[in-house]
N, C-alpha and C positions, 0 to 999 in steps of 0.2 A: 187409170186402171178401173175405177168403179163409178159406174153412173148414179145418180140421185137416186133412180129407183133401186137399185142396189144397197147405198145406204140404206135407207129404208129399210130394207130385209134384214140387213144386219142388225138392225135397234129394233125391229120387228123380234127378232129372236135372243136377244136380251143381251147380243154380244153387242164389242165394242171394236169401232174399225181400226186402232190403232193396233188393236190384237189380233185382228183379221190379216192386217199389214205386216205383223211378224210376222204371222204362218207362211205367209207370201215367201217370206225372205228365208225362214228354214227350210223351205222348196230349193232354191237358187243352193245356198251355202252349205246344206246336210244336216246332220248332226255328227257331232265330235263322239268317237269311241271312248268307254272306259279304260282307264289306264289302272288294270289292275297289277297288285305285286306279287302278291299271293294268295294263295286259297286261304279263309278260315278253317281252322281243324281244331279237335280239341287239345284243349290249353295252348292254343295261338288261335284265340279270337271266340271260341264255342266252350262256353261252358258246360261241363259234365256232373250231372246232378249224382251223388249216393244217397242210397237212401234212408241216413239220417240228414241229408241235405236236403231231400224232397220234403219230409217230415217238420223240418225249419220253417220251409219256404211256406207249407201249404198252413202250418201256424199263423205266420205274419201274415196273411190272406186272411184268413178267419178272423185272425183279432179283428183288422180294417173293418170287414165287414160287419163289426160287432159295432164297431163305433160308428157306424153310418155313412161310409162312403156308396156313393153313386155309383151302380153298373149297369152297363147296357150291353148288348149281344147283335153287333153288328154284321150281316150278311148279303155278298151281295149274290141276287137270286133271280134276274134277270134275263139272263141267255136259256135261250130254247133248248129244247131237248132234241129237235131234228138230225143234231148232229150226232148223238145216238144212235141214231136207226139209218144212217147214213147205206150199212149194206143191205137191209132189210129193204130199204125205198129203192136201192140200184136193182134189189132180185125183185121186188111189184112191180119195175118198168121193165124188168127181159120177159116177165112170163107172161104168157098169154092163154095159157089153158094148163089145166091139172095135169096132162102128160109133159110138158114141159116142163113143168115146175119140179116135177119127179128126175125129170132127166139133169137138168141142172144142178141138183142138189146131190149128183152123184163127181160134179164137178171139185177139183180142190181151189179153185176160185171162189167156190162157193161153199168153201166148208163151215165157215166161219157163219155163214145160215142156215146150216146142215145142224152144225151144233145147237143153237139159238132154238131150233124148232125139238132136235132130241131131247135136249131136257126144258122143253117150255111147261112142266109142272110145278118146277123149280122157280119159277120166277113168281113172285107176289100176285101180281095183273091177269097169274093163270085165273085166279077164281073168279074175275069179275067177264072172265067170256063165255058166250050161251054154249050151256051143254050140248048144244050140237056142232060145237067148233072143235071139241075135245075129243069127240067120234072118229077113230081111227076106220077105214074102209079094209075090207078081210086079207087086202096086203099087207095092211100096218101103215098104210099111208092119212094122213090128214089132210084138209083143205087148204092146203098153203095160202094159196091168191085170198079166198075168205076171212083166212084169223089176220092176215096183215091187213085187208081192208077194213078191220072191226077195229083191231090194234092201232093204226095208224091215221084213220079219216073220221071225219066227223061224223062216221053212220054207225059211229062205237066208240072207242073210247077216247079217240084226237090225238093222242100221242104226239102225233108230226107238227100242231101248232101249240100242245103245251109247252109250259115251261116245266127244265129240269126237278125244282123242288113240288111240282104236285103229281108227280110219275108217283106210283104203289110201288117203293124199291125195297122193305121189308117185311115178310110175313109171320105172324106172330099166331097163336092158336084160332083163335076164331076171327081176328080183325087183319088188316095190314095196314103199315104207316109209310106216311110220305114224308121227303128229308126234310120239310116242311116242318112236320109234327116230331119229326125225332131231333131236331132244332130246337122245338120248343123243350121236350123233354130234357136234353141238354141244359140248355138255362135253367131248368128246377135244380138240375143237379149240381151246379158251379155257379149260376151267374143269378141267384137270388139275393137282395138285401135284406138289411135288418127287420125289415116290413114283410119280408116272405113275398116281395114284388119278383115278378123277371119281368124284365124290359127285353124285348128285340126290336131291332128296326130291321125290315129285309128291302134291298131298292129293286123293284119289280119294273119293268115293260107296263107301259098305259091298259092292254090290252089284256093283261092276265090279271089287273089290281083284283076286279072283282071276286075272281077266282081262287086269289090267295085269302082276303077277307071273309070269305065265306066258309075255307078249310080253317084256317086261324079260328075265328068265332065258334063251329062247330067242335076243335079240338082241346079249345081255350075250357071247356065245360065239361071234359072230361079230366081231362090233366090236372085242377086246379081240385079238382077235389081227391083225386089220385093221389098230387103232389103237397097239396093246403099249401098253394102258390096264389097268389093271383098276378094274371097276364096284364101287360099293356103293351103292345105291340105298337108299333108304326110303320109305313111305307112311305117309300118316296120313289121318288121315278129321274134317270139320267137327265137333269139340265139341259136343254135346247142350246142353252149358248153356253156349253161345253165343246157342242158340234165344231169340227174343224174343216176349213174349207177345203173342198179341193181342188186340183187342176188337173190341165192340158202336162202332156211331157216337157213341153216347152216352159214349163210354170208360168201359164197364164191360165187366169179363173176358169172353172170348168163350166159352161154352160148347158143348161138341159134344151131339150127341144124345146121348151114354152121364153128362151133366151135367160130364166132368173139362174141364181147361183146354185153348186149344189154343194149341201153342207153333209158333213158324213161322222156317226159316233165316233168321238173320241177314246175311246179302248175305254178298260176298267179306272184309268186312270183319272178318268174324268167324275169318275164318284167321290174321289178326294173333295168335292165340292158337297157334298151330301155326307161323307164323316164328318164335316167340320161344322154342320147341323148338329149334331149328337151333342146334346148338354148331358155331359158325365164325367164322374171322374175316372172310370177308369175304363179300355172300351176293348173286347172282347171280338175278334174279326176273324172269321172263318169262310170258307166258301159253301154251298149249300151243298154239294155232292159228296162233300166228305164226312160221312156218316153210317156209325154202325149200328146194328140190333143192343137189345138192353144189356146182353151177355159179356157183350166186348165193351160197355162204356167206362168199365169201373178206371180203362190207363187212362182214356181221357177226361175222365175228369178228376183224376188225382195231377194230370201235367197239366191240365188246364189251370187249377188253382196255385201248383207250385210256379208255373209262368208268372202268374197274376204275385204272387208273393215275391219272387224274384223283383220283380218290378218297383213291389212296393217296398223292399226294402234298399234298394238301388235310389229310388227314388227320393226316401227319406233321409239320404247321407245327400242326395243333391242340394237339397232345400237348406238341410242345417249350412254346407260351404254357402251357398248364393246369400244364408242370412248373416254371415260372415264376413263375406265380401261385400255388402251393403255399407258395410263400417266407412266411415272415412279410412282410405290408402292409410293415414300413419297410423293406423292403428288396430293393422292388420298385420303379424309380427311376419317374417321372415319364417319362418318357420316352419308358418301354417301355411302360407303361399307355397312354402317346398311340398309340401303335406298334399295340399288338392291340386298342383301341377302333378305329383306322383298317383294319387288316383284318377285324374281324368286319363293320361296317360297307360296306367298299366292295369287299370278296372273298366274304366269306359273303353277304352280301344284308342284316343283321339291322339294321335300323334304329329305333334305342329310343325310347322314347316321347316323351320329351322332350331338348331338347340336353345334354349331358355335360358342356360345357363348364367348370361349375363345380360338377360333382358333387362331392360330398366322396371322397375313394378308399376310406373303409373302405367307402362304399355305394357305387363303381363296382366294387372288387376284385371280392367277391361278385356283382355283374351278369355280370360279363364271367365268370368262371368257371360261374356254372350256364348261358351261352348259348354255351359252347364243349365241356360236360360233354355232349354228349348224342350220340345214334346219327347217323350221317351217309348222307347217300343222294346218289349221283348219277343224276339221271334225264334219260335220251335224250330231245329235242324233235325231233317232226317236223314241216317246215312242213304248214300248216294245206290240205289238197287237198280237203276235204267229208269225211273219214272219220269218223266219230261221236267221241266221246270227251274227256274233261277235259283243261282248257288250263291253260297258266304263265303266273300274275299274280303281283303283289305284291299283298299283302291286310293288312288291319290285325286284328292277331290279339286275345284276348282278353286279354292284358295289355297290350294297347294299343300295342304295337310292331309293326312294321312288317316282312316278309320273304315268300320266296317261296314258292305254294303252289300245288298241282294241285288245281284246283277245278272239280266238274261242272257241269252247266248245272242241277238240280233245286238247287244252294246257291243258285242266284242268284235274286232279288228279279224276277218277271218284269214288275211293274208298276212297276218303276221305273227309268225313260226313262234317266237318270244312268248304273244297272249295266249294262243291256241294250245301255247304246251304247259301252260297253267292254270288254262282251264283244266284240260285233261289230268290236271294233279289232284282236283278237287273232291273231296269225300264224302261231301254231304249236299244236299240241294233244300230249298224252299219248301214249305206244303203249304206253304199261305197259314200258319198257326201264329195270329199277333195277340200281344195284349198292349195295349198306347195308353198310355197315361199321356191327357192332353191341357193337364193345368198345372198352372205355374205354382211356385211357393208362396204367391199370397194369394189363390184360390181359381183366379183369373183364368178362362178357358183363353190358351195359345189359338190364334188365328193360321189355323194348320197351310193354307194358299202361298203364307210367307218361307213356308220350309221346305219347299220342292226343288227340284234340280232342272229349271226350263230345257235345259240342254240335252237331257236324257229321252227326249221324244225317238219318233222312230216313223220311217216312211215305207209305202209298200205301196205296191202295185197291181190295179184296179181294171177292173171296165166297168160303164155304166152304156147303154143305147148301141154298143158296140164299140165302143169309141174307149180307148185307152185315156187312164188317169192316175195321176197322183194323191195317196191318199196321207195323212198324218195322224198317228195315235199319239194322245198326251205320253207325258212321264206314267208311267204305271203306276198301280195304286200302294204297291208294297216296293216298287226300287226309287226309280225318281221322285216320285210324289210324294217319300219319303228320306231324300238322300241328307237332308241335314236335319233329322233328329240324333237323337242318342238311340244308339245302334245297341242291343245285347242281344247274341245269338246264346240258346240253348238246347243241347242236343235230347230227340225227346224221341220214343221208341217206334221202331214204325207202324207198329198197331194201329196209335193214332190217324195214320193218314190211310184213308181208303178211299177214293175218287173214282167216280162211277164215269167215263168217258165214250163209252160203249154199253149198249146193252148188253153183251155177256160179260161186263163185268162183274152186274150184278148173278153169275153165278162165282164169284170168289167166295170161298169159304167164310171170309170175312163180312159177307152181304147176305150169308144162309142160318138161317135161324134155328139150327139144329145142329 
């Protein structure tokens, strides 16, 4: 199937052909559906914070950080903003002249740019266009074709090849900030240590590195004396030999005109390779779009530290059973084994395959310690409002046991009435709010690569030169890529989640700064 010069590319780009060889074969075979059972809801599977519970939580945080734990502020901030402006570039290619643009924009096809331009005051990025773009003519009409050309091309402000976190998405009295800088603002307020350090790492595209280093560095000088924080940021960029190959319909290698292979990003999933960089203890993962002005941050960062507390006191009753179970088997009482099979059980979610009841203990000791050895995550549930995105079920995993897991709607079975009708029971979904705790109980950072769910990939369909292809995304970075850590979902208010996916997003009330 692959010529010498082909190897070559493949060690060229740092993969390896016997993983090249899978991808082959999960062409051919598919991937297998989640078998899930039920939704999580609260108090089956999602914990619901009161708040003297928030209060607890956001304590046990605090002390940690008193004593010197490690936090980093992980983001992944890569993907363009193009997709943004998706109607805005469809109404630059219909119009062709300013009597057009006017007739068009009486269209309901086009309201959605109708609106975009009525309240274009309201948007951050108004104040950075020349005063003569804001000149209405004695109709009341503007320059349409001109502000999207300044807006969107490099002969203003690029828009269409930046990336989403250096867009102006809040304006504040005299300044405006990018979710860039209100990221960083963010970690002053939550994700600082004993040292008054924030750490972020953001995984940016080759082509915008400079671009973030240069807002970082210029914003790192304001904020640190703002906040008496000092930054240390880091970037890193999607792994090459993350890339996944793709093919012919017939799954065979897909070749370009020049004959070499063609390799194609692996989804988000593939930054699991770039979290398991992060030397920290405890690690803070959000997406870059979801972010408010200063006025709305006080929920998220009272559930950002009670997540982070949750964790860490979850965390601490793991450590004390695993140094327990370390004991030689006899002399580990009977007891105490009933004691952490009832909390992995009815605390962690993990429910085994079969009943315990009369396991032998040298085969449950070993159970119960490799299903409490592993990376832990707590992830924010929001109730379920139409927002897109993966929900909290219980699923029956591939060793046949039973626990919680964020599953998208492409893992599910869409022909079968069974899955679909419990998806549809589901009441909450993802907003991508993690905090992972990724070291063991003797200090040792877990090698996160071992705790993915290979099986959870996902295939779609491509062209490249015109030519039809298959393409494969890894396990995703918060379902598969995380399917066998220790799962806790907790329900967190929808405040927190505000995701700009659209430019008239950013006129949600929640994106206006007044």
């Amino acid at each position: 199937m692959f010529t010498e010069k082909d190897i070559q590319q493949i060690s060229n780009r740092g993969s390896q052909l016997p993983e090249v060889e899978h991808q082959i074969e999960n062409f051919k075979k598919g991937f297998p559906f989640m078998n899930v059972l039920r939704p999580a809801t609260v108090n089956d599977g999602i914990i619901q914070l009161g708040e003297n519970h928030i209060e607890k939580y956001i304590g046990i945080f605090e002390h940690e950080v008193n004593r010197g734990i490690a936090i980093e502020k992980f983001v992944p901030a890569s993907g363009a903003a193009s997709r943004m402006f998706q109607k805005l570039f469809a109404f630059q290619d219909a119009v062709k002249s300013q009597e057009q643009a006017i007739s068009l924009l009486n269209e309901d096809m086009h309201s959605d740019v109708k609106s975009f331009f009525d309240n274009l005051p309201k948007f951050a990025f108004y104040h950075q266009l020349p005063e003569e773009l804001k000149e209405a003519d004695a109709d009341g009409h503007l320059p349409y074709r001109e502000i999207l050309e300044f807006l969107l091309t490099e002969k203003g402000l690029n828009y269409g090849f930046l990336p989403k976190g250096l867009l102006q998405f809040h304006q504040y009295e005299k300044v405006s900030r990018t979710p860039v800088e209100e990221h960083m603002v963010e970690g002053a307020l939550y994700g600082k240590d004993s040292g008054n350090k924030v750490s972020l790492h953001f995984t940016v595209s080759p082509e915008h590195l400079s671009f973030f280093e240069e807002k970082t560095d210029e914003a790192a000088k304001k904020f640190e004396h703002q906040y008496g924080v000092h930054y240390e940021i880091g970037f890193s960029e999607q792994k090459p030999s993350t890339d996944t190959i793709a093919v012919s319909p017939e799954n065979e290698p897909f070749r370009q005109a020049d004959g070499t292979l063609l390799f194609r990003p692996g989804g988000h999933g593939a930054l699991l390779e770039n979290l398991n960089d992060i030397d920290s203890d405890i690690i803070f993962v959000k997406n870059i779009d979801n972010v408010v002005p200063d006025r709305l941050k006080d929920s998220t960062v009272r559930y950002k530290k009670a997540l982070a507390g949750v964790l860490m006191y979850y965390r601490q009753k793991v450590f004390n059973y695993l140094r327990e179970l370390e004991k030689a088997s006899v002399a580990v009482p009977d007891k105490l084994i009933a004691e952490i099979s009832d909390f992995l059980t009815k605390e962690l979610c993990v429910e085994p395959a079969e009943s315990q009841y009369y396991t032998e203990k040298e085969d449950l000791i070993p159970y119960l310690r490799n299903k409490l050895n592993r990376p832990i995550r707590v992830c924010g549930m929001v109730k379920n409002e139409g927002e897109p995105g993966g929900g909290p079920f219980w699923a029956r995993n591939a060793d046949n046991t039973i626990s919680l897991q964020i599953v998208e709607g492409s893992q599910i079975d869409k022909e079968n009435e069974e899955q679909t009708n419990i998806v549809g029971q589901s009441t909450h979904f993802n907003p991508v709010d993690l905090v992972c705790g990724v070291r063991n109980s003797k200090g040792e950072k877990f090698d996160l690569l071992k705790y993915r769910d290979p099986n959870t990939g996902f295939i779609s369909h491509k062209s490249k030169e015109g030519k039809p292809l298959k393409a494969q995304e890894l396990p995703g970075l918060w379902n598969g890529a995380m399917a066998d850590w220790i799962t806790l979902f907790v329900e967190v208010p929808v405040i927190t989640f505000n995701p700009v996916k659209t430019v008239n997003d950013l006129l949600r009330e929640e994106h206006q700064n007044s």
